[in-house]
Structures are given as structure tokens and as C-alpha cells.
N, C-alpha and C positions, 0 to 999 in steps of 0.2 A: 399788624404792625411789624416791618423787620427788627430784625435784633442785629445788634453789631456780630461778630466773629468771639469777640471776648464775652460777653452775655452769651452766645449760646455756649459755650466752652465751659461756664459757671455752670449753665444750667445741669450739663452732660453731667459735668463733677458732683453737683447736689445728690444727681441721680445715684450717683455710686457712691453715697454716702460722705464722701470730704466734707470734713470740717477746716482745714486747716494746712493752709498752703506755705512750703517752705521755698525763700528764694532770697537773689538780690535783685534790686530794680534795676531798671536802667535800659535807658537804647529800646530796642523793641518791646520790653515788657512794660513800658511804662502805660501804656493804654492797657493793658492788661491788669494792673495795677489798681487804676483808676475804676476798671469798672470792680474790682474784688472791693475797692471804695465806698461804691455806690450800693453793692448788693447788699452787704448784711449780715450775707449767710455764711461768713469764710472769716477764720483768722489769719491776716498773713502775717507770718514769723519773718519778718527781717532780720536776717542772720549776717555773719563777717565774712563769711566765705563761704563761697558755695558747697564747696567738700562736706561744711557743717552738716548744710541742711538733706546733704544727700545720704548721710548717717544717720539723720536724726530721722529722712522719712524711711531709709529700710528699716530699724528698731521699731515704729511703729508699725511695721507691715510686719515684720518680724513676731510680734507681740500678739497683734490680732490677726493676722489674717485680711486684716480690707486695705483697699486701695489707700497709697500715702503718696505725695504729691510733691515735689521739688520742680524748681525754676532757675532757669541760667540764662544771660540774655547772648549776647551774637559774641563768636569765638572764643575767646578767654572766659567769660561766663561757663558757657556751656562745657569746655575743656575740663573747668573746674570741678564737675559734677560728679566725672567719671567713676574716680575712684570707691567713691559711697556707694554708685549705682551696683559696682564690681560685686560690692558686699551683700547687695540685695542680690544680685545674680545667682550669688553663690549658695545665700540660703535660700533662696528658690521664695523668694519675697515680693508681694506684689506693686510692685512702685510706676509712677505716671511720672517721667520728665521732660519736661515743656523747654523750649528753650527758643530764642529768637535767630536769627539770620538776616543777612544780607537783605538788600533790597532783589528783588526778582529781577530788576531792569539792570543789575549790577552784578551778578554771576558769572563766576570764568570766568573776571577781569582781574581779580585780584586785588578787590576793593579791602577798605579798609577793614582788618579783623576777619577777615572772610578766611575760612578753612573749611574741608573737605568733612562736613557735617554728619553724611551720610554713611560714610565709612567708619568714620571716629566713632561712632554711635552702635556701627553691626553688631558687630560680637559681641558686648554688653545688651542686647535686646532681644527679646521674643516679636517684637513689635516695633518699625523703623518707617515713618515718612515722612511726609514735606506737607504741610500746607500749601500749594499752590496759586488755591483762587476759593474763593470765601464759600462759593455752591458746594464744594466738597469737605469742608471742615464736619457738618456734623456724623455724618456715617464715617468717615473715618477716625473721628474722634471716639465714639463708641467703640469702634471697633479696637482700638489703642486701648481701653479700659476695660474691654471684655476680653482682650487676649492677656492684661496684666494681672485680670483674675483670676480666669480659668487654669494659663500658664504658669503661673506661680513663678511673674518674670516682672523685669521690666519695658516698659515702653515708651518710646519716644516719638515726642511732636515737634518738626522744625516749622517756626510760622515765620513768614518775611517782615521783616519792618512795612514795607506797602501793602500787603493782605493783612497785618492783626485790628488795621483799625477802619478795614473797611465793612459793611452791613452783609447779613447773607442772605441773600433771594429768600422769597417768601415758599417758592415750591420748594427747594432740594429734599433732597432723599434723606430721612432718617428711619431710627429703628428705634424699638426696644432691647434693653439687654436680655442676653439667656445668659444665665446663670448657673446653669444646673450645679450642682452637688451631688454628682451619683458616688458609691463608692462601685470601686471594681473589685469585683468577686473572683478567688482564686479558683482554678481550674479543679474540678473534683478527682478528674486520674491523677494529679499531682499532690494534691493536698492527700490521696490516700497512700501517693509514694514517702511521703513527710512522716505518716503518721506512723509506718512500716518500720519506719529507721527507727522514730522515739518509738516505740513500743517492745524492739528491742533491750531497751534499756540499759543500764549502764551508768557511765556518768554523763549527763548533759546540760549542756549550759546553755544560756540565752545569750545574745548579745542583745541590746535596746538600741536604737540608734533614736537621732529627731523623729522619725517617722512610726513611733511608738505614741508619739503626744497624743493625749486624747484618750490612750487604750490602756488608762492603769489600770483598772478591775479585771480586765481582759489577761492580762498581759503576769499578772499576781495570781492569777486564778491557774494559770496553765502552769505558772514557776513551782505553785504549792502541788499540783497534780503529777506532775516529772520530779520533785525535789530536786528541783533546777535553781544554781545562783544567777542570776543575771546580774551581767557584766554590761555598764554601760560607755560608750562613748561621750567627749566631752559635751558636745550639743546635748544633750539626752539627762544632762546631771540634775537638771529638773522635772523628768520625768515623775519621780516617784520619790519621797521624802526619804532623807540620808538614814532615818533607824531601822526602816523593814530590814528584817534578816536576810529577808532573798536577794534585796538590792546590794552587792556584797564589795562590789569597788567600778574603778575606772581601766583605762585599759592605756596601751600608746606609753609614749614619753613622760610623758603627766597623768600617769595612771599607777595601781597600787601593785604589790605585790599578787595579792589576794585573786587580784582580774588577772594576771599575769597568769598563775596558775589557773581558773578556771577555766582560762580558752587552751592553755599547755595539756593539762591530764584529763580532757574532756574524751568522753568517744563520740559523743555526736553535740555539734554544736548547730543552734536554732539560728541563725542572722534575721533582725526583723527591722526591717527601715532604717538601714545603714550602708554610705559608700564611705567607710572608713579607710582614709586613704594609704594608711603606712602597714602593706603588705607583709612587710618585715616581723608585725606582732601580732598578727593572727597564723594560728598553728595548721602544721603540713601533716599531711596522713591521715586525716579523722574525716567521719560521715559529716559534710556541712552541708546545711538546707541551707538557702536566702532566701527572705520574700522582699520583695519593692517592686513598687509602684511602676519602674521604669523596668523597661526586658534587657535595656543593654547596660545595668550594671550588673548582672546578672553573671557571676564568674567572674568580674574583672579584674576582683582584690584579690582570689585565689580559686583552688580546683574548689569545685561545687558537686554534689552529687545529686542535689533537685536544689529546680529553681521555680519560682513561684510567682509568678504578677499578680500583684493585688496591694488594697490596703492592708497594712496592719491589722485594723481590728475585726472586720471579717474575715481575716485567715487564723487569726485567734480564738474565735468564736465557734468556727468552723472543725480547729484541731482540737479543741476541748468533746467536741462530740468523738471523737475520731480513737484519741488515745485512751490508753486501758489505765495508767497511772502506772509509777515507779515506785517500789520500796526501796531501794536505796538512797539511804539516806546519810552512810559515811560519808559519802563525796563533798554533800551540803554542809556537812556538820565540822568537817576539818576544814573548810575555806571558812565558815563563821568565829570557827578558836583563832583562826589566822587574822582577822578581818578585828577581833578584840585586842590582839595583841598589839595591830597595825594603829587601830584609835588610843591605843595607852601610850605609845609611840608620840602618836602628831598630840595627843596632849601635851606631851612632856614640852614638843617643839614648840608649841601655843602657846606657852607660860611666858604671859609678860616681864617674869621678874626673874629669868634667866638673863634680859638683856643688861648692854650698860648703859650712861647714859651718851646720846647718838648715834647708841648702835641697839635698836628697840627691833626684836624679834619679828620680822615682815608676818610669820604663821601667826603671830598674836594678833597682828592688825589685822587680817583677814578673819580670824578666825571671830574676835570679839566683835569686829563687822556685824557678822551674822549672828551671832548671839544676843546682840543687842535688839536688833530690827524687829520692826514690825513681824509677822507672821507672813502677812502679804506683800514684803517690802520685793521691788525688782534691783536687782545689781547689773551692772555693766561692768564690762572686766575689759581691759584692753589688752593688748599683746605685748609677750618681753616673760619676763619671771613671775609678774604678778598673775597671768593666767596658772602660773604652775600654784602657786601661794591659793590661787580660790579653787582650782580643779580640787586640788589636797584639804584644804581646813573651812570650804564653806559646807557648812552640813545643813542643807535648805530641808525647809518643815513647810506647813500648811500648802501657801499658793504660792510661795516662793520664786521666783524666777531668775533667772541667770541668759544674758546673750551679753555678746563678741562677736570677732570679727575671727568664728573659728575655721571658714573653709576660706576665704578669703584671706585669712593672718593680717590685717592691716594696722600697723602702730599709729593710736589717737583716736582708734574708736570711741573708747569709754566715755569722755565729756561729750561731743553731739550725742551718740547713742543715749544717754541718761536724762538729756533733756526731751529730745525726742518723745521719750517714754512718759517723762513729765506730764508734757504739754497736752497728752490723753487724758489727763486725772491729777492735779494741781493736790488732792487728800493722800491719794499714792506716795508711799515713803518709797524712794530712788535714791539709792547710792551707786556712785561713779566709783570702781577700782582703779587708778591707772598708776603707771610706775612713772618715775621723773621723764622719762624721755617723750612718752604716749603725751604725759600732759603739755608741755613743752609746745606739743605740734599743735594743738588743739587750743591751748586757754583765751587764745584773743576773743570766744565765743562766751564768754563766764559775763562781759558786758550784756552779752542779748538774754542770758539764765535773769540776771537783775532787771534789765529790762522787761522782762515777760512773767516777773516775779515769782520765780522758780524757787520752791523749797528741798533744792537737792541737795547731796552731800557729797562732795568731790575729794574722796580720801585720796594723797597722792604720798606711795609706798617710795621714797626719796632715799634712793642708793647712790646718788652722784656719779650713776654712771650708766650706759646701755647694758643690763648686768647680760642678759640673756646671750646676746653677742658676744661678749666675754666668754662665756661660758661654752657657745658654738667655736670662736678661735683657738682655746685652752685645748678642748677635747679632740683638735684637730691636729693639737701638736705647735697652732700659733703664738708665739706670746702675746696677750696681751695689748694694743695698740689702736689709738683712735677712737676708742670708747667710752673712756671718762668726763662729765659733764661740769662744766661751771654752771650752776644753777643760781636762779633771783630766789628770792623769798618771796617763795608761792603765797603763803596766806599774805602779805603784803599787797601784791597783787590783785588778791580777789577785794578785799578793803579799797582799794584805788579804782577798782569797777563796780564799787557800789554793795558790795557784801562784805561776809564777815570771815573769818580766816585766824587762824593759830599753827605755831609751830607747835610740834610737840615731840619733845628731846629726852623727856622723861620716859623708861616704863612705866611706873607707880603712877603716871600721869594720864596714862592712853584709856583707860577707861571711860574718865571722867571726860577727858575732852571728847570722847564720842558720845556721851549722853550728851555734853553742851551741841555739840554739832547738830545731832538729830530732834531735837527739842527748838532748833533756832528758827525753824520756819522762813530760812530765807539762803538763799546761796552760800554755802559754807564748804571753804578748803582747810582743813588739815594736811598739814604738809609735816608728813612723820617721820622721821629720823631713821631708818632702818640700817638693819647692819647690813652693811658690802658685802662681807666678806660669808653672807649665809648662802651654802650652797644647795640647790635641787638637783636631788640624785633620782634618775629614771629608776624604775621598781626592777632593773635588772642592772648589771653594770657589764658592761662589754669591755673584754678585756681591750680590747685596741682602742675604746676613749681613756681608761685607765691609763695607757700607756703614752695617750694622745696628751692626756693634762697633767703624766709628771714631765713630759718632757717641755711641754711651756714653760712650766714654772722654773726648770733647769737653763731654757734660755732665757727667760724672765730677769734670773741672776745672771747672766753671764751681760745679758746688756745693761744691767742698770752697775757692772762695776765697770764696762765703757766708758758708763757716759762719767763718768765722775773719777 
């Protein structure tokens, strides 16, 4: 018996494990639709915008690893998709986007909705084609799911409005997936040029990037053999839980003093699964090894004196036979008193009861976040200030997790992303980080959270303004301008889409309204009052942003006794 085009396209999907399809109908996807209908096997997530659901399926690919699935139907659909997919690209996440098109008999006219699909879609994919004609959908359908696994990418399927709801031949060509999961092994002349430099000794540091996940005994085992701190990147801040003494800080703009120094007065630093992009804060003159996965990042971020292809935890594994161990242990032991002084510090800043009322400490809200949470709770952090507020005061324990939209920077991840991650595990405690503007972009989707009976918790850090941009035009020497927000009453809001929601304007109060929050079991915003005017100071201060934000604030004054 044939199958339509949409039945075997479920069936390929079951194959690759999909539960759970994200889209909006319409136009070409509606036979599409109909048969996810009829199957059984699939949740489809009717979301409000397509951007939603292209977030919500990188987060889930983000999260595990398997294929996550989004839908766009002919031009604006699809258009819509991009920017999520962006996010998946960037964390190398395996996402499947399906999207519809034109009719075949109506290309290159300039029919209605019709855009140049194929090209829109390159640069975002590992994996780019057309449905044509129904005999070819399933071997290329596979092969779209086995490159967005293996590739750790996205991929894309144009199907025509007149091919999605036609049958496919009974012979065509299919396959089975190959899968494999090798890891790749580093080169032994190399890994003994690695071991050469650590066994010198000295002071040396690790860096952790993402591509450490998976290798924490590995990776703990080798820091305690070198009396090495490792310094992580912000992807990587849940690698290994905030109290290990070796885990010692962060690095970058949103990173501590402590990492700051680690990778400054190192003599040999380890790089292990990181393309940390801001060359600016990794240090010049010192022995650095790299290991990753790819050859050509290889030296990109700076001089390298050995480079290494491989996983992480085979070259971990590998360098623990290899090195002889470090006595020194002043080097570990002054970043740890550093690293003490640093947490008695963001305590101080964490204290709710510093603030006043409508101006509620943004580190307390982040910070009692995570205090509160499950053990195994996941956060979603958007972009803007509130990334600096969870890089700095979330101090993740157990199986904690933390994703954003950190290589990609996209403001409004946090609400799809949180649902997204949901929609895996309905018992999973999920809170949403986002700052007024991220949620702003984002909340028309809090309707599908109620709708799909989502128990997450959408903290929204409310400074009435874009603070972060503020803070990039100040340091630039700009005053000040075009960054301030009129804002609705968020919890309002989420109440009118079917959840539940609170202001909270109080310190003394913010505790309590996050146990009500996390205990409600059903869609809930808090909409927190935070002070404006709380600044994030990078863990160094450069004299020329010094100079860059008193001079703002010098014209700052001089135009507002203009205007008046």
C-alpha cells in the first residue's frame, strides 16, 4: 500500500526518535498537519510565531542531543524560522526545518509569497533541498536527519504545495540511518608534545569550553594532577557544579576577576572544547595547547604552541596517562583566597535587603532563583544584562543546567527556549531568565505555555529599559538615548493568557513570591522590579570605557539642561 509524502516523512521522523513537532499551519503544511493528525505518534506544538518554535526546537536539541523539529509554511512562514535556526547553528544543534513553497508549476514567476528559498536557507544549514517529486522525498529525507545528527547542524526541506499531498511510489529508494558515535582520538606525537609542556610545570590553567560536557571526572581528575584552576567559558558554567575548588570562575566580559587572572599569570594554558570568541581575554606569551574537535579552529583565537583534534574526553584520558603531576600548588591556592573573597563580594550584592522598594537587587533575583530550584531545575537566560546577573550569581549544583543564546547573542530567547525544554519533561522544574526587553519580544507565546499546560516560571528582571545597550553607548562615550522602555504589566499579561503572574516591588517580598511561583504548577511571571541604575562591571576595567562612561554622563548633563 502507498503512503502519501507526509506519512512517510512521519514515519523517517519516528525513526529518529521525534516526539514533538514545532510549527504554524497553513498553506502547504496543512496536509502535513492532517496526517501528524491521524498518526498518533507526534505532538504538534502550535505556537504564535514561528521564531517560537525555532527556539524552542534548538533548546531541545541543545539539551539532548537528538533531532528537534520546527515547521514554516511558504515564504513569511519559513522567513520566520531563521533566526532560531541561527541559534541552533551556532551551538552546533541538531534541528530538522521543514517548510513549504510554492507550487512547482508556479516558480520563477513571482507567485504569490514566493522567495528565493534555497538561498535564504544556505548559510543556516548543513543540509539544503527541495522536494521535487514524491519518488525522491524518502532517501533525501533521511539523508536531512542523518546529516542534522551526525553534523551537529541544521537542516532543511522545501516541499511544494502540489508534491506534499501527493503518494510516493511503491519502489523509491530508501535507507537506513548510520549513526555512528565514534569519538576521535588525538594524535599520539601530539598529545606527547601537550604532555611535555605540562610536565614542565609551573602554573597552569585549564580553560573548559561546551565541548568539555560529558568529561567532568575526566577533566577534575587531570585539574587535581596539574593543581590546575579551570577557568570556564559561559556555555561550559554547567559543566561542573559552582563549589569544586578547581572550578575557580568565568572568563570574557561576564567573567570574574579570579578567571581573569588564571589565564593572565598562567605559564601554560590547556584550551579543551572552546572557540572563545573575544581574543582580547585570553593571554599573549604563554605555552597554549588547544584540543577540538574541528582542525580549523585551531590557533584562530590566538598563537598556539600544539594543537590537537580530538574529543575532549579522550585527550583527557589520554593526558592523565602521559603527565607526571605538579607540586605547585601556590598558584591554585592564591586564585582559591581570590575566588572566596570574590563570593563574600556577589554575597553582599545578592542581598535582597540592600534594595529599596522598585529598585529590588537584579543579583538577588538571580541569585535566590537558584537557591531556590530544584537541584535538577534547567534555566534559560536571555540576552541584555540578565546574562551578566546568571553568568555572576547562579551557582548551579546537581544536574543543573543553564542555555542562551550565547554564540548566536539573540534577545527573546529565554521564553521559547524554557518552553521548549519543558515540553521534554512536563515534572522538569524550568525557569525562564529574561530582562524586560528579551520578554517584550517573546511573550505573545506565554498563550501556547497555558495552552500546552506548561509549569514554567518566567522571571522577568524589569529595569524599564534596554540596560545592557545603555551600558555599550555610556562606555562608548554615547549618552544615553533610545533605550528606555514603556512597559505593560507583565504579570497582568500572563493572567489574561490564562496563567498566573505577580508584580513584586518589594525586597522582603521576593523570596516568598518565588516559592509561590515555583510551587504553582502552571505558567507563572513575576515581573520584578529591579534597580536601573545597578551596574556590571567587566572583572577588569579599561581605562578608555572609564573614560568612555564619564564622558556620557558629562553629556548626559549637558543635554538634559537643553532640553529644559
Amino acid at each position: 500500500m502507498s503512503k502519501s509524502v507526509c506519512e512517510t516523512l512521519l514515519n523517517i521522523l519516528a525513526q529518529a526518535g521525534v516526539k514533538q513537532i514545532f510549527g504554524m499551519t497553513g498553506d502547504a503544511l496543512n496536509p502535513f498537519l492532517d496526517a501528524i493528525r491521524r498518526d498518533g505518534r507526534f505532538e504538534w506544538i502550535g505556537i504564535r510565531h514561528e521564531e517560537t518554535g525555532a527556539f524552542a526546537a534548538a533548546a531541545q536539541a541543545k539539551l539532548t542531543g537528538k533531532l528537534a523539529v520546527c515547521c514554516g509554511t511558504v515564504g513569511p512562514g519559513a522567513i520566520h524560522l531563521i533566526n532560531g535556526l541561527y541559534d541552533a547553528k551556532r551551538d552546533r544543534a541538531p534541528v530538522l526545518a521543514i517548510t513549504g513553497h510554492v507550487p512547482l508549476t508556479e516558480q520563477g514567476t513571482d507567485y504569490f509569497q514566493e522567495v528565493d528559498i534555497r538561498n535564504l536557507f544556505q548559510d543556516v544549514t548543513v543540509f539544503n533541498e527541495f522536494i521535487n517529486s514524491p519518488a525522491q522525498l524518502p532517501r533525501v529525507a533521511e539523508m536531512a536527519v542523518q546529516s542534522a545528527l551526525t553534523l551537529n547542524g541544521v537542516s532543511h526541506l522545501s516541499i511544494p504545495t502540489d508534491v506534499i499531498a501527493q503518494d510516493v511510489p511503491g519502489n523509491t529508494i530508501g535507507r537506513e540511518f548510520l549513526l555512528p558515535k565514534a569519538l576521535v582520538m588525538p594524535c599520539p606525537r601530539e598529545l606527547q608534545r601537550a604532555a611535555d609542556l605540562l610536565n614542565k610545570g609551573g602554573n597552569i590553567t585549564l580553560l573548559a569550553g561546551d565541548g568539555c560536557r560529558g568529561s567532568r571526572e575526566d577533566l577534575l581528575r587531570l585539574a587535581e594532577m596539574l593543581n590546575a584552576p579551570i577557568v570556564r567559558t559561559l556555555r561550559a558554567t554547567d559543566v561542573m557544579e559552582y563549589d569544586n575548588p578547581h572550578w575557580i570562575g568565568g572568563i570574557g566580559m561576564l567573567g570574574t576577576p579570579q578567571g581573569l587572572a588564571a589565564l593572565n599569570d598562567c605559564d601554560t594554558l590547556l584550551m579543551l572544547g572552546s572557540d572563545f570568541p573575544y581574543s582580547v581575554f585570553l593571554p599573549e606569551n604563554k605555552n597554549i595547547i588547544q584540543v577540538d574537535i574541528k582542525p580549523e579552529r585551531l590557533g584562530k583565537r590566538c598563537s598556539v604552541e600544539v594543537g590537537i583534534v580530538g574529543h575532549v574526553q579522550p585527550t583527557l584520558q589520554a593526558l592523565q596517562k602521559l603527565v607526571v603531576g605538579n607540586p605547585n600548588t601556590k598558584f591554585l591556592n592564591r586564585l582559591q583566597d581570590q575566588r572566596t573573597k570574590w563570593d563574600a563580594r556577589m554575597d553582599q550584592k545578592a542581598d535582597p535587603l540592600r534594595g529599596k522598594p522598585g529598585r529590588i537587587p537584579p543579583q538577588a533575583v538571580t541569585r535566590l532563583a537558584c537557591d531556590l530550584a530544584d537541584d535538577d531545575a534547567v534555566f534559560t537566560v536571555d540576552v541584555g544584562l540578565v546574562t551578566g546577573w546568571a553568568a555572576r550569581h547562579l551557582r548551579i549544583r546537581g544536574t543543573q543546567r543553564l542555555l542562551g543564546s550565547f554564540n548566536h547573542g539573540s534577545l527573546g530567547v529565554a521564553v521559547p527556549a524554557a518552553m521548549g525544554v519543558q515540553l521534554l519533561d512536563r515534572s522538569r522544574q524550568v525557569v525562564a531568565l529574561a530582562g524586560d526587553g528579551g520578554f517584550n519580544m517573546m511573550m505573545q507565546d506565554l498563550v501556547t505555555a497555558v495552552r500546552y499546560d506548561l509549569p514554567t516560571v518566567f522571571i522577568v528582571l524589569n529595569n524599564r529599559k534596554l540596560g545592557f545597550v545603555e551600558v555599550e553607548m555610556q562606555a562608548a562615550g554615547f549618552p544615553k538615548y533610545g533605550t528606555s522602555l514603556r512597559n505593560p504589566n507583565f504579570a497582568s499579561i500572563a493572567e489574561a493568557c490564562g496563567g498566573s503572574g505577580i508584580v513584586v516591588d518589594q525586597p522582603d517580598k521576593l523570596e516568598s513570591a518565588l516559592r509561590s511561583a515555583y510551587a504553582a504548577g502552571k505558567p507563572y511571571v513575576l515581573d520584578v522590579q529591579v534597580n536601573p541604575d545597578e551596574l556590571l562591571f567587566p572583572p577588569k576595567i579599561d581605562p578608555g570605557h572609564a573614560w568612555g562612561y564619564s564622558l556620557a554622563k558629562l553629556k548626559e548633563v549637558f543635554i538634559e539642561e537643553e532640553t529644559h
